[in-house]
C-alpha positions in Angstrom: -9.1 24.4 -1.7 -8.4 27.8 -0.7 -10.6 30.4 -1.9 -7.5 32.4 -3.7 -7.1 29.2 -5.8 -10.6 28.6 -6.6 -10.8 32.3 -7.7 -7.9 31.4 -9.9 -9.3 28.4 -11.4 -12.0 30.3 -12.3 -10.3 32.7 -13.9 -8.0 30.3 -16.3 -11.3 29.0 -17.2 -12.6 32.2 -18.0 -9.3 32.6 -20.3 -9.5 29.5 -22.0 -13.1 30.3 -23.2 -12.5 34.0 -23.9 -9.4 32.4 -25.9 -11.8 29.6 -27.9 -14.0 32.1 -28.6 -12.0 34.9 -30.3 -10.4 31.6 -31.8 -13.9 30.5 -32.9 -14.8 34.1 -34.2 -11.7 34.2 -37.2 -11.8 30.3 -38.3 -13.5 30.0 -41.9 -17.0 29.4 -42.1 -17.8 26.1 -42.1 -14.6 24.7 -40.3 -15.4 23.0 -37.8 -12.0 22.6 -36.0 -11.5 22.9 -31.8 -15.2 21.3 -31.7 -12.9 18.4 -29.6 -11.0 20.9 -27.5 -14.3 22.9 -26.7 -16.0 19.7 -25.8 -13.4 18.6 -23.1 -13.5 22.4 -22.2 -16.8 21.8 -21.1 -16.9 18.5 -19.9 -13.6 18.6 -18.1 -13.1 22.2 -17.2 -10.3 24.2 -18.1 -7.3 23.1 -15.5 -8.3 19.0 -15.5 -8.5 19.6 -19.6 -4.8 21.6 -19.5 -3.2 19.1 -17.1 -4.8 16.2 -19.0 -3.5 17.7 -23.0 -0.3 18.9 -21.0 0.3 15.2 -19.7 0.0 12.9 -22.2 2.4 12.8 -25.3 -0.4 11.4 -27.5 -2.6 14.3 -26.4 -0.4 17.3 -27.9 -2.8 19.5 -29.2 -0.1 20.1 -32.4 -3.3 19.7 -34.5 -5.3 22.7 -33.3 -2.6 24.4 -32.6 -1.6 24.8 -35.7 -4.5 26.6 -37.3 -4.2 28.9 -34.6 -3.7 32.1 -36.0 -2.0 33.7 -32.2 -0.1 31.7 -30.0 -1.3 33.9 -27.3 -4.9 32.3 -28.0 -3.3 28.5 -27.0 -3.8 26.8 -23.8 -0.3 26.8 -23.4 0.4 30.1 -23.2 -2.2 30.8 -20.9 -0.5 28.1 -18.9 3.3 29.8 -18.7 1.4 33.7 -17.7 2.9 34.4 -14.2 -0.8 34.4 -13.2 -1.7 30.8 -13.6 1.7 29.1 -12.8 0.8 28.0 -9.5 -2.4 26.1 -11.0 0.4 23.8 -12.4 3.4 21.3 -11.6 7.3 22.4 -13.0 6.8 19.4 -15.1 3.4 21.3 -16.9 4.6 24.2 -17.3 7.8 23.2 -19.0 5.9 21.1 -21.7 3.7 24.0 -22.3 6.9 26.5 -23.2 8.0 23.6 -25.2 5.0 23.4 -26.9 5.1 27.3 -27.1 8.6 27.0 -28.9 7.6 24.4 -31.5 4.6 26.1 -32.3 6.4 29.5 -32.9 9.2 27.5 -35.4 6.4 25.7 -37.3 4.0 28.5 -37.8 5.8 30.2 -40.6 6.6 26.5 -42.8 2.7 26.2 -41.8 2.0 29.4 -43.8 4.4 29.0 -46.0 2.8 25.7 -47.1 -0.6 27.0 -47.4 0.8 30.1 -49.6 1.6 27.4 -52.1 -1.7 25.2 -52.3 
């Protein structure tokens, strides 16, 4: 692997953890939510875990996604910045802006819904 793209690996993974942890910092006490995605972070590193969630259709991560106060804090956005896109096949980077646009047009019914509990 060239040394550019190592580098760059390096840095998405530096992103998704910087991204967990500010993630990590504003969930409730107590919740213990994106222990699963933190887990394959670790055990699977940040580009095998994206292309794995980004590949399978039982792996969307719709579930942690959705208490995720920014989108900007998701895998998948991290996956469409200009820096990273060449980590990733046309096919992965399309799910992730597909993901991206769900996420945005359920986040407010999301909100909405907790509002009324």
């Amino acid at each position: 692997m060239r040394k550019a793209n190592l580098q760059l690996k390096r840095d998405f993974q530096v992103a998704l953890e910087r991204d967990y942890e500010i993630w990590k910092s504003r969930r409730e006490k107590g919740n213990r939510s994106g222990v699963r995605f933190r887990g394959m972070l670790t055990k699977l590193g940040a580009l095998k875990m994206a292309q794995r969630l980004l590949g399978s259709s039982q792996n969307k991560s719709d579930v942690l996604l959705s208490s995720w106060e920014d989108h900007k804090l998701t895998l998948e956005w991290e996956v469409t910045r200009p820096k990273f896109r060449e980590l990733f096949t046309k096919v992965e980077i399309e799910e992730a802006k597909t993901r991206l646009k769900h996420i945005r047009e359920f986040k407010p019914n999301h909100r909405a819904s907790r509002m009324s509990l």
